[in-house]
C-alpha positions as a Markdown table, in Angstrom:
| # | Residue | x | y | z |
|---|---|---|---|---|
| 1 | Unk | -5.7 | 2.7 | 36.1 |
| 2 | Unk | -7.7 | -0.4 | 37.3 |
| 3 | Unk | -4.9 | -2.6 | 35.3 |
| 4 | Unk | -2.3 | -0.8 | 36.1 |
| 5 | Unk | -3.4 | -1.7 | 40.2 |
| 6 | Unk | -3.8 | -4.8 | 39.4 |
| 7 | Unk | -0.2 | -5.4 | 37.5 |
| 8 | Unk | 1.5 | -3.9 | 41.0 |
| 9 | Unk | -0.7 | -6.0 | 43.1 |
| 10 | Unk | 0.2 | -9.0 | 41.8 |
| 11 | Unk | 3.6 | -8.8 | 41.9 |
| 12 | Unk | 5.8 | -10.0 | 44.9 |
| 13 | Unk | 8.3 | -7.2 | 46.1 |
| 14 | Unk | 11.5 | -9.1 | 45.4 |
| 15 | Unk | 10.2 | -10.6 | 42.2 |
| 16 | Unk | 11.8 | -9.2 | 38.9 |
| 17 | Unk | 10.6 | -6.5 | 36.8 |
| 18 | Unk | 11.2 | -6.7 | 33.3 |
| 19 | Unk | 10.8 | -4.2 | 30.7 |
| 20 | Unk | 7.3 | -5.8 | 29.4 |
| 21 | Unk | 6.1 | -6.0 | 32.9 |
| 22 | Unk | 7.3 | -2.1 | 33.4 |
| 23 | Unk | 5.9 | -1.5 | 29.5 |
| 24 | Unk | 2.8 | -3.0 | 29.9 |
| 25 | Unk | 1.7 | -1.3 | 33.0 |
| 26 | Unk | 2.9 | 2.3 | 31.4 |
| 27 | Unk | 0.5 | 1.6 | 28.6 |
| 28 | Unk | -2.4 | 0.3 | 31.1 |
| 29 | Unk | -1.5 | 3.6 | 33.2 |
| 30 | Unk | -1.2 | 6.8 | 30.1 |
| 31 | Unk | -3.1 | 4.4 | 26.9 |
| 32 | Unk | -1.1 | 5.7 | 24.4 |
| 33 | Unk | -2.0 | 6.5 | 21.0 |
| 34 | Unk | -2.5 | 3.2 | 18.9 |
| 35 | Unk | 1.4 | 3.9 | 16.5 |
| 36 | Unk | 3.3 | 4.5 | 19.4 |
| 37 | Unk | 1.5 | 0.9 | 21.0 |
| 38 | Unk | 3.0 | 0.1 | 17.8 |
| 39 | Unk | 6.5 | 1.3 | 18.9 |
| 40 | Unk | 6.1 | 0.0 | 22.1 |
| 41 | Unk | 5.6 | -3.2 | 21.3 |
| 42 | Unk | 8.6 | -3.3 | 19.0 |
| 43 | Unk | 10.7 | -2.4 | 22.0 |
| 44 | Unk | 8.8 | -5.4 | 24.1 |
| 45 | Unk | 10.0 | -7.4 | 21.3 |
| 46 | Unk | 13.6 | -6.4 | 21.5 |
| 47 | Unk | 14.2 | -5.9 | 25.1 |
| 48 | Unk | 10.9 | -7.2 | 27.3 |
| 49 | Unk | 13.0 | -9.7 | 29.2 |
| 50 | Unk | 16.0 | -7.5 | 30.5 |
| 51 | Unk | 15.5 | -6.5 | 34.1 |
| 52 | Unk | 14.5 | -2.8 | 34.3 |
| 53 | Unk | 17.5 | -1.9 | 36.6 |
| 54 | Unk | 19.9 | -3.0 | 34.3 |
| 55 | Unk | 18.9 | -1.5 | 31.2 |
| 56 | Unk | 21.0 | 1.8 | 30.1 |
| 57 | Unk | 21.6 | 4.3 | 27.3 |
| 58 | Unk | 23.4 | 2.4 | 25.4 |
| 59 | Unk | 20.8 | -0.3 | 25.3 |
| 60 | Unk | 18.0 | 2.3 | 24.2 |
| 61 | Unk | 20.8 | 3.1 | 21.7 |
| 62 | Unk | 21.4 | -0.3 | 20.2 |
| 63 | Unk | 17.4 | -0.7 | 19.9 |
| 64 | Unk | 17.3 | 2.4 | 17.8 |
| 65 | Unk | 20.0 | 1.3 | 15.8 |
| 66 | Unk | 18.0 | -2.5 | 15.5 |
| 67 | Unk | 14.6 | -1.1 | 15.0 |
| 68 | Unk | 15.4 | 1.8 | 13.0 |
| 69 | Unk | 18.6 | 1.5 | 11.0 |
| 70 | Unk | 17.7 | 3.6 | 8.5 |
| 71 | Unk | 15.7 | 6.8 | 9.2 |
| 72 | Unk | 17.1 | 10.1 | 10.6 |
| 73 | Unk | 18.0 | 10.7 | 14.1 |
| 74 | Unk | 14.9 | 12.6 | 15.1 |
| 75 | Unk | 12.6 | 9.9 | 13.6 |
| 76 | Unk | 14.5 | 7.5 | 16.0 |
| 77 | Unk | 14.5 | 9.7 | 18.9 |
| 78 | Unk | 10.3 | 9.7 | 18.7 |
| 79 | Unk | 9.6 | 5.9 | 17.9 |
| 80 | Unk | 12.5 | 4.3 | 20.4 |
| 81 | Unk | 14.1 | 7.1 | 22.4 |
| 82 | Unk | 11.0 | 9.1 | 23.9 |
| 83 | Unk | 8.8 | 5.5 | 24.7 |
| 84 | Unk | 12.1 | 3.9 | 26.4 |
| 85 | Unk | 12.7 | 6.9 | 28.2 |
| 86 | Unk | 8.9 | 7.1 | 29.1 |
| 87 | Unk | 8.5 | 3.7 | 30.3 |
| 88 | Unk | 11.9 | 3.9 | 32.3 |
| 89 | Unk | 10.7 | 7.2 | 33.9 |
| 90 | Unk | 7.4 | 5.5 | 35.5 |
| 91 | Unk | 9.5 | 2.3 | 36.2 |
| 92 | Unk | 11.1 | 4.5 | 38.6 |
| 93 | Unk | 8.5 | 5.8 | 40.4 |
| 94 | Unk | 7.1 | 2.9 | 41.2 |
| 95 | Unk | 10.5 | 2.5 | 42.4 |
| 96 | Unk | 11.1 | -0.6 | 40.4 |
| 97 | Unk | 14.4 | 1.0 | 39.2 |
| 98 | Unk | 16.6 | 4.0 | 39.8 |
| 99 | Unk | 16.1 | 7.1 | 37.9 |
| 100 | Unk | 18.4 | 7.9 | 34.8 |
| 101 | Unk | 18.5 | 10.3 | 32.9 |
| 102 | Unk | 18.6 | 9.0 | 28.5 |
| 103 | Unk | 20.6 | 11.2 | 26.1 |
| 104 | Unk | 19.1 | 11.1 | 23.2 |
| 105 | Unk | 21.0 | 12.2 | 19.5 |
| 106 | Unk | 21.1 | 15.3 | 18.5 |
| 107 | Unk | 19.7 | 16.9 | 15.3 |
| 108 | Unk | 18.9 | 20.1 | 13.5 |
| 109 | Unk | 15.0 | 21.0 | 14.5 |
| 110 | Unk | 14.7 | 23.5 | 11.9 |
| 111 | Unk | 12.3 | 21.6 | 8.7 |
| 112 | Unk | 14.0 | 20.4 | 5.5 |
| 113 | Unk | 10.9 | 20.5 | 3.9 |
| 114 | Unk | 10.0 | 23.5 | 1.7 |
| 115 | Unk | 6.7 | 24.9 | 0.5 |
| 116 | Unk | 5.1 | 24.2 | -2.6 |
| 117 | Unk | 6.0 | 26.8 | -5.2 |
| 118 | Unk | 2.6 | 28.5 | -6.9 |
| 119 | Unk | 2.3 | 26.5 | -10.0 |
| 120 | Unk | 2.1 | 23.8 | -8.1 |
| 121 | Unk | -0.5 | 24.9 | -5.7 |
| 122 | Unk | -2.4 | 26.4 | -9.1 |
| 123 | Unk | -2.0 | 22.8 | -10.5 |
| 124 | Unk | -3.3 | 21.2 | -7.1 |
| 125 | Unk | -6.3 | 23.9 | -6.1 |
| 126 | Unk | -7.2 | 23.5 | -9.7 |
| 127 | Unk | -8.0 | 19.7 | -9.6 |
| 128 | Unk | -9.3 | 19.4 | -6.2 |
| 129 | Unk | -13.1 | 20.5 | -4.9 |
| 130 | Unk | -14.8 | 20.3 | -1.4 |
| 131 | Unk | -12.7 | 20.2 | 1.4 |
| 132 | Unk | -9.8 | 19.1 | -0.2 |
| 133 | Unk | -9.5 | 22.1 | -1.8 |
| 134 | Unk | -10.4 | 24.3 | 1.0 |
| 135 | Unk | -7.8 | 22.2 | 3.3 |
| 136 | Unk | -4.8 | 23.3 | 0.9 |
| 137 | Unk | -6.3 | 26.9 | 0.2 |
| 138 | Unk | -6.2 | 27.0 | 4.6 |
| 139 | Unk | -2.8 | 25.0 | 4.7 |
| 140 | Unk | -1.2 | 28.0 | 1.9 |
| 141 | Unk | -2.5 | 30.9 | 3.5 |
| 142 | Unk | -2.3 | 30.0 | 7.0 |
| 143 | Unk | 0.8 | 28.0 | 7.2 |
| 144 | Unk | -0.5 | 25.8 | 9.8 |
| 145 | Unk | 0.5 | 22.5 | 11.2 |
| 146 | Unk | -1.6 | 20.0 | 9.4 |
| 147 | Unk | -2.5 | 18.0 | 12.6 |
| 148 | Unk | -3.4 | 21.5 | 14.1 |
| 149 | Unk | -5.4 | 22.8 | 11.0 |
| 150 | Unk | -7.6 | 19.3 | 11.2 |
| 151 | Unk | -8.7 | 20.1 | 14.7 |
| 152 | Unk | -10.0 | 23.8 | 13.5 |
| 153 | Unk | -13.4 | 24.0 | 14.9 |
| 154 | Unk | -16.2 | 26.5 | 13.3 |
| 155 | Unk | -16.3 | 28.0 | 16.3 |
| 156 | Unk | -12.8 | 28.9 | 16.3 |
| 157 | Unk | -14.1 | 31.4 | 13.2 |
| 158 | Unk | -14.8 | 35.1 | 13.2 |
| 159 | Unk | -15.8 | 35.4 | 9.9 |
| 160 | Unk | -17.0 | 38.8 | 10.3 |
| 161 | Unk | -14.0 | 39.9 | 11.0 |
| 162 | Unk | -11.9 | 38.0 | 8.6 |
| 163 | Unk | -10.2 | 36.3 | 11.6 |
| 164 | Unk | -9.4 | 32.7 | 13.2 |
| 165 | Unk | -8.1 | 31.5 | 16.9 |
| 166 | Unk | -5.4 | 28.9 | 16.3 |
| 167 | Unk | -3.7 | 27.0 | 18.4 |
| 168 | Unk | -0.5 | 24.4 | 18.4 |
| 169 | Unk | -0.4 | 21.4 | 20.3 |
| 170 | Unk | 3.1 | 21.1 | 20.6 |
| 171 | Unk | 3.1 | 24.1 | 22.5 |
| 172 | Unk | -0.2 | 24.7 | 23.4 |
| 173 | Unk | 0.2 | 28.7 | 22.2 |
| 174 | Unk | -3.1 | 30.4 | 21.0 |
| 175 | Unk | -3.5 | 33.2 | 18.5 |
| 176 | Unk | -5.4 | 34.7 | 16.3 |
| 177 | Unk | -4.8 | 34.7 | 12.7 |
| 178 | Unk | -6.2 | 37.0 | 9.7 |
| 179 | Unk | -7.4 | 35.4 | 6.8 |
| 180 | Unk | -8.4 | 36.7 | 3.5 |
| 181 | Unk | -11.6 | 37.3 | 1.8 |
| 182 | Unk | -11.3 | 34.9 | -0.8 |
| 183 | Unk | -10.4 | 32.2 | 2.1 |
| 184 | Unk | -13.5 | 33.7 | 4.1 |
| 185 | Unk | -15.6 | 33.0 | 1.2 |
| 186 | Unk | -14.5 | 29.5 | 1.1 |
| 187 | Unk | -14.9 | 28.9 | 5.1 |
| 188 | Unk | -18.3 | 30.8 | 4.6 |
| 189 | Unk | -19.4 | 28.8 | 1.6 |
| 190 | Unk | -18.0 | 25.1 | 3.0 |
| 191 | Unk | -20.7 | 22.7 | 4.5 |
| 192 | Unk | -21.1 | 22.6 | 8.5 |
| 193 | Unk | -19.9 | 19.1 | 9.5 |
| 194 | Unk | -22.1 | 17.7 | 12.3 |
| 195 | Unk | -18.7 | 17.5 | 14.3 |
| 196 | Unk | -18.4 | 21.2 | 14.3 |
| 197 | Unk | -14.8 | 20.9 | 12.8 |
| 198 | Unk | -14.0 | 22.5 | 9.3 |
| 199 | Unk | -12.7 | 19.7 | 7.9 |
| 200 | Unk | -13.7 | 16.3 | 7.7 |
| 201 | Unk | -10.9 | 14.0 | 8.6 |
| 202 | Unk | -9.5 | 12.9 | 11.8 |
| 203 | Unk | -6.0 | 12.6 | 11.0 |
């Protein structure tokens, strides 16, 4: 927030705003995550010296198409669209530009991905030990998110009662889940992480 004051305060009220300028203080203001700095950056790249009033739709549009030619709609709507939009969005509140609203494309959110059959999950539970294999054992059973299944905490387990709280991030819904006892065996039998998460990676 401290950079973000100091961005505005050094900048004259008739002097230009660019998209860097507008980027760079959005960043200084939410820190974003370090890949969509990442994405951010590539838009910098592509577009930091247009004035912020002028830039459009179609301009957020042709930078998907430049920095993302070849991946599906949906992946170009979270690396260009959603950070354009984002950045634009604060612009105008610091009423460096009017507001606009971006369409984005459409796509299908339902998943083309389909689960593994049970051979395969034999094949995989069968070579893997430790929390690997307790990971897919909880990712088959549960059919969890795996971003949301790597945040379980062991306090989130009711083990006596063969039972879980959950939760998604994308919605921030919580629920409780039943698990089997073969699964509760696992959970009961895995190490306790000083963390006090289930399993041992961050991402």
């Amino acid at each position: 927030a401290e950079y973000r004051i100091q961005l505005v305060e050094g900048r004259s009220a008739g002097e230009l705003v660019t998209f860097e300028f507008a980027a760079r203080a959005y960043m200084a203001f939410r820190k974003p995550r370090r890949d969509d700095v990442k994405w951010i950056e590539n838009l910098i790249a592509h577009m930091g010296r247009r004035d912020i009033r002028e830039i459009k739709g179609v301009d957020i549009q042709q930078a998907a198409a430049a920095l993302c030619p070849t991946v599906q709609p949906e992946t170009q709507v979270r690396y260009v669209y959603t950070p354009a939009s984002a950045i634009l969005h604060y612009a105008a509140e610091q009423d460096w530009c009017s507001y606009r609203r971006i369409r984005r494309p459409s796509f299908s959110r339902r998943s083309k991905r389909t689960p593994a059959g049970e051979t395969t999950m034999r094949l995989l539970l069968a070579n893997t030990a430790g929390s690997q294999h307790l990971l897919l054992a909880w990712l088959y059973e549960t059919g969890q998110r795996i971003s949301d299944s790597l945040r379980l905490m062991r306090s989130d387990l009711d083990l006596g009662r063969c039972a879980a709280r959950v939760g998604s991030r994308k919605t921030d819904d919580r629920g409780e889940i039943g698990l089997s006892p073969e699964l509760v065996a696992m959970l009961a039998n895995a190490p306790h992480l000083p963390s006090g998460r289930v399993f041992p990676w961050g991402d």
